[in-house]
Every structure is written in structure tokens, then in C-alpha cells.
C-alpha positions as CSV (number, residue, x, y, z in Angstrom):
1,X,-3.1,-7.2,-20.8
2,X,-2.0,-4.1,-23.4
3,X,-0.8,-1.4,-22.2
4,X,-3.5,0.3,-23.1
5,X,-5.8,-1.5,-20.6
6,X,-2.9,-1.7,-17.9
7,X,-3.0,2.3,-17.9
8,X,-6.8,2.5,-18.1
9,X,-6.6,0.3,-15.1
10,X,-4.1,2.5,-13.3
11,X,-6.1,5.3,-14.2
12,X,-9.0,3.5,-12.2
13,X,-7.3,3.1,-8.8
14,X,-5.8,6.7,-9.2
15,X,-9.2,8.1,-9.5
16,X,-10.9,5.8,-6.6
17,X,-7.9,7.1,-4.3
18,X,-8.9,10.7,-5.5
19,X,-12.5,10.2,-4.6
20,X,-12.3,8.2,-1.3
21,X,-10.4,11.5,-0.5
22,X,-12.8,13.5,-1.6
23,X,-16.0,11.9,-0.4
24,X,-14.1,11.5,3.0
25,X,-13.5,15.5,3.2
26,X,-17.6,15.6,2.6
27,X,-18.3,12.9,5.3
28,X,-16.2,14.8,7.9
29,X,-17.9,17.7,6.9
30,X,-21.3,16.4,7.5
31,X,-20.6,14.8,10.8
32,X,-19.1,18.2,12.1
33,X,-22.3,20.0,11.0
34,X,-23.7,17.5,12.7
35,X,-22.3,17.1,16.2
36,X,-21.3,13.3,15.2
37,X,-18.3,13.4,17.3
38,X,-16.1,10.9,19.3
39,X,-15.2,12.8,22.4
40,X,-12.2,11.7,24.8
41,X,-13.0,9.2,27.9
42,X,-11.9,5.9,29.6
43,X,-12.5,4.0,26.2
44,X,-11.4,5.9,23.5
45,X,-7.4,6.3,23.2
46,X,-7.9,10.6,22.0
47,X,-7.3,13.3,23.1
48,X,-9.6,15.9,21.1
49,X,-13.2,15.2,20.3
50,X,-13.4,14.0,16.6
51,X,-16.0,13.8,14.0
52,X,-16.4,10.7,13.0
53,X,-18.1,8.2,9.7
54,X,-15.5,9.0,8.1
55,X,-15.3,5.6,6.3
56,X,-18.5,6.5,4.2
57,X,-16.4,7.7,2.0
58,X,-14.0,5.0,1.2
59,X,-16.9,2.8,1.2
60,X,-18.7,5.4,-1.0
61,X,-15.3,5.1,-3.3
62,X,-15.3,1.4,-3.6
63,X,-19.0,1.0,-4.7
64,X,-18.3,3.3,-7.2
65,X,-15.5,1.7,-8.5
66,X,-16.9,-2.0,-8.3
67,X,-19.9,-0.9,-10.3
68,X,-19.1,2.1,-12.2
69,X,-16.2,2.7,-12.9
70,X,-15.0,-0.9,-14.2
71,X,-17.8,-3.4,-13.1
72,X,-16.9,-5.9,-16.3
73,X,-13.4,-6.5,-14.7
74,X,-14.9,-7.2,-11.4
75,X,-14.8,-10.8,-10.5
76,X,-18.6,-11.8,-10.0
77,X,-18.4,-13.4,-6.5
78,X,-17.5,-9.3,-5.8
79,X,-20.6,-8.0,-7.5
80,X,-22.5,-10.5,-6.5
81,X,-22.4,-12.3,-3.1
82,X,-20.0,-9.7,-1.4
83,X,-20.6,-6.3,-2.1
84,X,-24.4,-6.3,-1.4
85,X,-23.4,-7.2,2.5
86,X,-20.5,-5.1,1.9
87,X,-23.2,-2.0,1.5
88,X,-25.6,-3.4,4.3
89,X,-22.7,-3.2,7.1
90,X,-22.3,-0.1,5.9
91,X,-25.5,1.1,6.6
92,X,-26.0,-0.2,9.5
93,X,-22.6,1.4,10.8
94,X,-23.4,4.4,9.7
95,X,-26.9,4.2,11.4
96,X,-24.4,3.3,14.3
97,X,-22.2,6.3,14.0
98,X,-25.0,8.2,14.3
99,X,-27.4,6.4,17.0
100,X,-26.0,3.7,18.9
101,X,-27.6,0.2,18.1
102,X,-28.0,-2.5,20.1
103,X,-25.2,-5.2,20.0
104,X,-28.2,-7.9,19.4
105,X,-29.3,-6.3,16.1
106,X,-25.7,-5.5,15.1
107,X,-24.5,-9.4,15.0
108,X,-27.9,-10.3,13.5
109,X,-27.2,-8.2,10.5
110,X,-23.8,-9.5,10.4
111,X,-25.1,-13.0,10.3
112,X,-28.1,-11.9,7.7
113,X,-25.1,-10.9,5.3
114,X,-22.6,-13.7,6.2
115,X,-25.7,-16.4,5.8
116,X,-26.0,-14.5,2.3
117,X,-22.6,-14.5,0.9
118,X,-22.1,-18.5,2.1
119,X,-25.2,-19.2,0.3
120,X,-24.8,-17.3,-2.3
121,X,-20.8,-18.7,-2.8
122,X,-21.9,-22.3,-2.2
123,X,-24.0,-22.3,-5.5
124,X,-21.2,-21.1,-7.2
125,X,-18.9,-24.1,-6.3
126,X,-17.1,-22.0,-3.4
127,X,-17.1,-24.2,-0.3
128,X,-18.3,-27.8,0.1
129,X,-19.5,-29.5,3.4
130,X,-20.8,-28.4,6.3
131,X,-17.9,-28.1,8.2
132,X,-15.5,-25.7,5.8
133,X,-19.2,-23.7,6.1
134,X,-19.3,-23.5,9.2
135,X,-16.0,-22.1,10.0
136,X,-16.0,-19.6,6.9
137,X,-18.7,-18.1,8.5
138,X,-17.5,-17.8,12.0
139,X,-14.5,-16.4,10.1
140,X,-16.5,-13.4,8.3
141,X,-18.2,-12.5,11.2
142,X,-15.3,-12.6,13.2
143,X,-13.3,-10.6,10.6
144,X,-16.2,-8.1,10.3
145,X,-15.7,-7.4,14.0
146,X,-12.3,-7.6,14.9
147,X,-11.5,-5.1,11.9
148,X,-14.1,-2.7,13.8
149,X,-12.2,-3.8,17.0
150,X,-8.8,-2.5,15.8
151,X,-9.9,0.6,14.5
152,X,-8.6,2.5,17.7
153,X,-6.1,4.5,16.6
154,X,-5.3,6.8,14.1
155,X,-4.0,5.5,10.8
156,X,-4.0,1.8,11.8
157,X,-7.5,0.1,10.3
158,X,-6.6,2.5,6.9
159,X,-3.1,1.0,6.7
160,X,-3.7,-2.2,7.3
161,X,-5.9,-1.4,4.3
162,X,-3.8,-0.4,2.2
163,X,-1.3,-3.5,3.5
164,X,-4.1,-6.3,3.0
165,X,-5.2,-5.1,-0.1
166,X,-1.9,-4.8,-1.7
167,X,-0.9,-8.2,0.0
168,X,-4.2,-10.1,-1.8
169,X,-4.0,-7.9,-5.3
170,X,0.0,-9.8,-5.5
171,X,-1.5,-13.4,-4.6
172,X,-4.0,-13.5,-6.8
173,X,-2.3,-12.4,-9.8
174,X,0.3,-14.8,-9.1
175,X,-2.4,-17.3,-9.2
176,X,-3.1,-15.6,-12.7
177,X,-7.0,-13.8,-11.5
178,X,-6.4,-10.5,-12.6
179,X,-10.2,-9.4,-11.8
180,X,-9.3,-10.5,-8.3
181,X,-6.2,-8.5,-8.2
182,X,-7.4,-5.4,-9.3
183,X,-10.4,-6.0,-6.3
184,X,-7.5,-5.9,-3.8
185,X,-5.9,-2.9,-5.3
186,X,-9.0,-0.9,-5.6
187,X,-9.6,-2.1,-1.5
188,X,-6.4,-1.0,-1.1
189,X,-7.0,2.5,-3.2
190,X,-10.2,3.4,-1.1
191,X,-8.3,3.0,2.1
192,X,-5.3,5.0,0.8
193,X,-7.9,8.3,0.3
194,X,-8.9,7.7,3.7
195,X,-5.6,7.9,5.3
196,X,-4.7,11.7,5.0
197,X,-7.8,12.4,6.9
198,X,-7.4,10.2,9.6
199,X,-3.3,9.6,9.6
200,X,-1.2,11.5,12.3
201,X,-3.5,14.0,14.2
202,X,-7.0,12.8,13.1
203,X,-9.4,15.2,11.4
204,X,-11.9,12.2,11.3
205,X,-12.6,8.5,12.5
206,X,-13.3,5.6,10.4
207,X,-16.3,4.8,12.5
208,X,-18.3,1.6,12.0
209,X,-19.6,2.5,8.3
210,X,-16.0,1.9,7.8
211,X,-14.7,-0.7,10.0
212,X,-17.5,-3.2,9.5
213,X,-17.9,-2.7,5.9
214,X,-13.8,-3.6,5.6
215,X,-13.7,-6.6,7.5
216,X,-16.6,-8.1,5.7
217,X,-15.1,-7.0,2.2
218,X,-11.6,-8.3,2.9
219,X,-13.2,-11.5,4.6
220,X,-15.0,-11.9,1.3
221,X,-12.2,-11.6,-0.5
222,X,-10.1,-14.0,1.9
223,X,-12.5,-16.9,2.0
224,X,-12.7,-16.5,-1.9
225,X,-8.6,-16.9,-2.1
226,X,-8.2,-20.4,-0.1
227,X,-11.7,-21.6,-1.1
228,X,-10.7,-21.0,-5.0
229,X,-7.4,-22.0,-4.5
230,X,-5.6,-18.6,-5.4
231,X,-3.7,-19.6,-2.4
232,X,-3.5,-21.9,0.9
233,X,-5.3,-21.1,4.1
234,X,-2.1,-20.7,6.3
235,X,-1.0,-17.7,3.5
236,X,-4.9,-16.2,3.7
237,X,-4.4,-16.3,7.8
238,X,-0.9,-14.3,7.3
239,X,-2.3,-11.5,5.3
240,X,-4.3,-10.3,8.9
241,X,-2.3,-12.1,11.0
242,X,-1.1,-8.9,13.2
243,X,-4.3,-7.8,13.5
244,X,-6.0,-11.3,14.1
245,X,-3.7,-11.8,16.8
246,X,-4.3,-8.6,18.9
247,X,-7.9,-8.9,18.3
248,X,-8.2,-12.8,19.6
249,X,-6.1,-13.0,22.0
250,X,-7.6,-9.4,23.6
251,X,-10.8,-10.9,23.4
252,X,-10.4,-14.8,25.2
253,X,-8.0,-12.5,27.9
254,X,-11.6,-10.4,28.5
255,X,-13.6,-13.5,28.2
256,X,-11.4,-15.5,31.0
257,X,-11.4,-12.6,33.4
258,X,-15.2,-12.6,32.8
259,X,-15.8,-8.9,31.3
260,X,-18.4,-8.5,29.0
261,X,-16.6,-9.0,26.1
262,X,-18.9,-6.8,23.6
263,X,-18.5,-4.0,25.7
264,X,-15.7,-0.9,24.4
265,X,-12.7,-0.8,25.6
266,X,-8.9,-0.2,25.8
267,X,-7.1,-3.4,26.5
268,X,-6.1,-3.9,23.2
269,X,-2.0,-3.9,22.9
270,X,-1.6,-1.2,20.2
271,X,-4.6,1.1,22.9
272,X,-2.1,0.2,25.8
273,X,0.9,1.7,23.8
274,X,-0.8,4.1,23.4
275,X,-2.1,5.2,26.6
276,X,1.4,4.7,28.2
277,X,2.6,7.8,25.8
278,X,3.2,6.3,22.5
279,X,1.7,8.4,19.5
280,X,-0.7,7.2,17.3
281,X,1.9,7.6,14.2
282,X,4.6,5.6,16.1
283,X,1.9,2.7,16.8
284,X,0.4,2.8,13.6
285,X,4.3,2.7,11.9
286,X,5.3,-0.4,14.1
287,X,2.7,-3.0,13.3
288,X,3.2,-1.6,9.6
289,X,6.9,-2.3,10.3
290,X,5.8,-6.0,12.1
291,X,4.0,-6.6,8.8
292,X,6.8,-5.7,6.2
293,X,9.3,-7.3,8.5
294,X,7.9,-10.6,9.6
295,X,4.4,-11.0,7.8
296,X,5.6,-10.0,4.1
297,X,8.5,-12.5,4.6
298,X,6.6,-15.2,5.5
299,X,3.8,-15.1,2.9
300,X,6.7,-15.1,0.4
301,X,8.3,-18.5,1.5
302,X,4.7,-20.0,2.4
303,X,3.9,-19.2,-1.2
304,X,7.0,-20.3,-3.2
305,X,7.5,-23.2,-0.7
306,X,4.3,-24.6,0.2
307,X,5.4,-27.4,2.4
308,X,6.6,-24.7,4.9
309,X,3.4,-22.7,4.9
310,X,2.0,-24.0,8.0
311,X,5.4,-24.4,10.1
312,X,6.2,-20.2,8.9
313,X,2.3,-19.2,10.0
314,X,2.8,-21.0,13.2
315,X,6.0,-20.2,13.8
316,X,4.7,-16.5,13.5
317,X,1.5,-16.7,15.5
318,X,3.7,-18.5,18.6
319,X,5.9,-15.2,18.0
320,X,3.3,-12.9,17.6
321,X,1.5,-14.4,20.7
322,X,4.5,-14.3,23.0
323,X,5.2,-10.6,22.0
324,X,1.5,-10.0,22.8
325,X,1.8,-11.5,26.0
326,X,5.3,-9.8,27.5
327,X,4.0,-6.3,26.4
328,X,0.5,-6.6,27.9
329,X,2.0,-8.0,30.3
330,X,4.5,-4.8,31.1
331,X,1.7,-2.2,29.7
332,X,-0.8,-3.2,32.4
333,X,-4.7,-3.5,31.5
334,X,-5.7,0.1,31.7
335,X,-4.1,3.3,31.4
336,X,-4.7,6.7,31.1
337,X,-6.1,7.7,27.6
338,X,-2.8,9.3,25.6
């Protein structure tokens, strides 16, 4: 690229953080006029009601981006197979911000959208085989959830934004896509205008129009990476491996005590630190720190020596999942909302 271009670009992601800030102010302002608030109680880890839909914004400040601000440097599985159930969760999380819906019609969206995007990424030479299918999809739906299961506390779904998009922006230009690059920076740009609005004392919540729409994008993006061969499935895993691990291992622990599984909650590891007196900042900051300390290492050696890349991922999910288990463990299941 010229420098001309390279600045043009810069000029891109400067301008989507400006408006994901922006649009996010309007969105809080909207939900306060409109009573859309998250107040405190046994599932929510606040202390203060808060407006929240928040996340329209960023989303807002993505589709803009992707479509017009540089839609000929977008890659086309983006435009195409992607973004359109990027929008739809969206919607429907935003319908769900402001009038609960039904968990039923919830996953049956999120399979409408995943079913689209496989469909749509298998004619285009994606994934082969009914198998690799199979578990992409479980995958995106899993990722579209579990993103809108960790968005508990403040700070932490916008950071690990700004982390995973960042993280996938460096692989794929290493594998030399540049359209898929700037997609993760732009990801990570929307996320960034988010943060002061929701980082420290909240002023707003992501909320599901968010949440959902995130884990579906990043999945997206994910799925693209290993199935394209941008870079290996155990390096794709690492990228959300923190927040894969809470998420999973939070989930089986409510499915093996028999709890309805769908139902909100606080059991989470980073909700327990929380409710035992951590602040949201400190929580947030340490599974930042977790990923520039342990995950960011590990996708550098898994990427410049392959042959270790499944030994480093497991390595880190045994660690990950022991430190999960000792602090649950000595945190308790529920606690008082901090």
C-alpha cells in the first residue's frame, strides 16, 4: 500500500472510533429518555440502575464503516455472508433491550443467521464436509452467546473488543489479507468508541444489540481465518480463549448441577470477583492483563512455530481451566452484587 492509502485507511478507523462514540452518546440518551434501564438485583453485578443499548452505536459505527465508508476494501465474505446476520442480531437485541424475548425465538434467529452465513460461505469454497459444518456452526452460535454471556461488567465485552480485533487485524496481515485486516481493526475501532461510555463507572450497557451482534461478527471473522487458512484453528481458539473458557466451563458447571442453564445469572468467575468487592476496572484490567501476558505469547509461538500450536493452546486451556476452578472454587457460587 502507498502511503497515501495507508493514511486514508488510518483516517477510516479514526473516524469509525469518533462515531461509535458519538452514536453511543445518542443511544444512552435515548434509552434514558426512555426508561431502558438495567436496575441492580441478584443477577446483575451493579450497583446503580443503568441505561442500557448502548452497543447500537458501535454496531451503528461498524455498518457504516463496512459499507460506507470503505466498502471496496472490505473482504466480500464481510459484506456478504456476515454482516447481514451481523445487523439481524442486532435487531433482535435491540428489540430485546427493550422488551424481553423469548429464549425460543432468540436461538432461532441465531440459527436463521448462522444457517445463512454457512450456506452462504460454503458456495464460496469456505468449509467442506459435513462435519467441519457442523461444528462451525455450533461454534457461531456458541460465540454469539457466550460474547452476550460475558458482557457483565463494565469495560470487559468492549475490551476484549478492542483485544480480538487487534489480535485478528495482525494474523491476517501476516497471512498477507489486508481487506481482512483492516475488518479486525475497524471491529476493534467500534469497540474502542464504546469504551469511554461504559469503562470504569458505566454511563451505559452494551446490551444485547451489542453483545450478540459481536460474537456473531468476530465468529464470522474466526471461522473465515482457519477455514481460509489465514491461520490454524488452535491460534483462532486463542484469540477468545479467556473468554471461551469462563463462558464453557460456567455453563457445563450450571448444566451438571441441573440449573436452567439459559436463565441470567452471576456465577461467572469475573461476576464472582466482583461480587466479593473487586471493581469492575480491576476485573476488566486482569483478564486484559491474562490476555497480554499468557494469550498474546502463545499465539506468537503457535504462529511462528506451528508444530507447537496445539501443545501451547492446550497447555493454556489446562492453565486457564485450573485457575477457573481454584477461584470459583474460593469465590463461592453466589455473592452479594458489588
Amino acid at each position: 500500500m502507498g502511503s497515501a492509502e495507508d493514511m486514508a485507511y488510518l483516517l477510516v478507523i479514526a473516524l469509525t472510533v469518533v462515531l461509535s462514540w458519538v452514536l453511543t452518546g445518542l443511544a444512552t440518551w435515548y434509552a434514558s429518555r426512555l426508561g431502558l434501564l438495567d436496575h441492580p438485583g441478584d443477577r446483575h453485578s451493579h450497583r446503580h440502575p443503568t441505561p442500557r443499548g448502548g452497543g447500537a452505536g458501535l454496531v451503528l459505527a461498524m455498518a457504516a464503516a463496512s459499507t460506507l465508508f470503505v466498502p471496496a476494501s472490505m473482504p466480500d465474505y464481510w459484506l456478504s455472508c456476515a454482516l447481514p446476520g451481523f445487523v439481524v442480531l442486532a435487531i433482535t437485541g435491540w428489540w430485546d433491550d427493550h422488551r424481553s424475548l423469548s429464549v425460543r425465538l432468540r436461538i432461532l434467529v441465531q440459527l436463521a443467521v448462522t444457517v445463512y452465513l454457512l450456506a452462504c460461505v460454503t458456495g464460496s469454497g469456505w468449509i467442506a464436509g459435513m462435519i467441519p459444518l457442523a461444528v462451525a456452526g455450533l461454534f457461531v452460535i456458541w460465540m454469539t452467546n457466550l460474547y452476550n454471556f460475558m458482557d457483565g461488567s463494565n469495560g470487559m465485552a468492549g475490551l476484549q473488543g478492542v483485544f480480538a480485533g487487534s489480535v485478528l487485524a495482525a494474523l491476517y496481515w501476516l497471512s498477507g489479507d489486508g481487506q481482512s485486516a483492516l475488518l479486525g481493526l475497524l471491529l476493534a475501532a467500534a469497540c474502542a468508541g464504546f469504551l469511554p461510555w461504559n469503562l470504569g463507572r458505566a454511563r451505559v450497557f452494551m446490551g444485547d444489540v451489542g453483545s450478540l451482534a459481536l460474537g456473531f461478527g468476530f465468529a464470522a471473522v474466526l471461522v473465515h481465518g482457519v477455514s481460509s487458512g489465514a491461520f490454524t484453528l488452535p491460534v483462532g481458539l486463542l484469540v477468545m480463549l479467556l473468554f471461551l473458557t469462563d463462558a464453557t466451563l460456567t455453563l457445563l458447571a450450571r448444566v451438571i448441577r441441573g440449573e436452567r442453564w439459559y436463565n441470567a445469572h452471576r456465577q461467572h468467575l469475573y461476576q464472582r470477583l466482583i461480587a466479593h468487592g473487586w471493581s469492575h476496572g480491576r476485573v476488566a484490567m486482569l483478564y486484559q492483563a491474562i490476555n497480554l501476558a499468557l494469550v498474546l505469547p502463545g499465539i506468537g509461538v503457535a504462529v511462528h512455530y506451528p508444530v507447537l500450536a496445539w501443545p501451547v493452546t492446550l497447555l493454556l486451556v489446562l492453565v486457564f481451566s485450573a485457575g477457573w476452578l481454584v477461584l470459583t472454587g474460593k469465590f463461592g457460587v453466589l455473592a452479594k452484587a458489588g
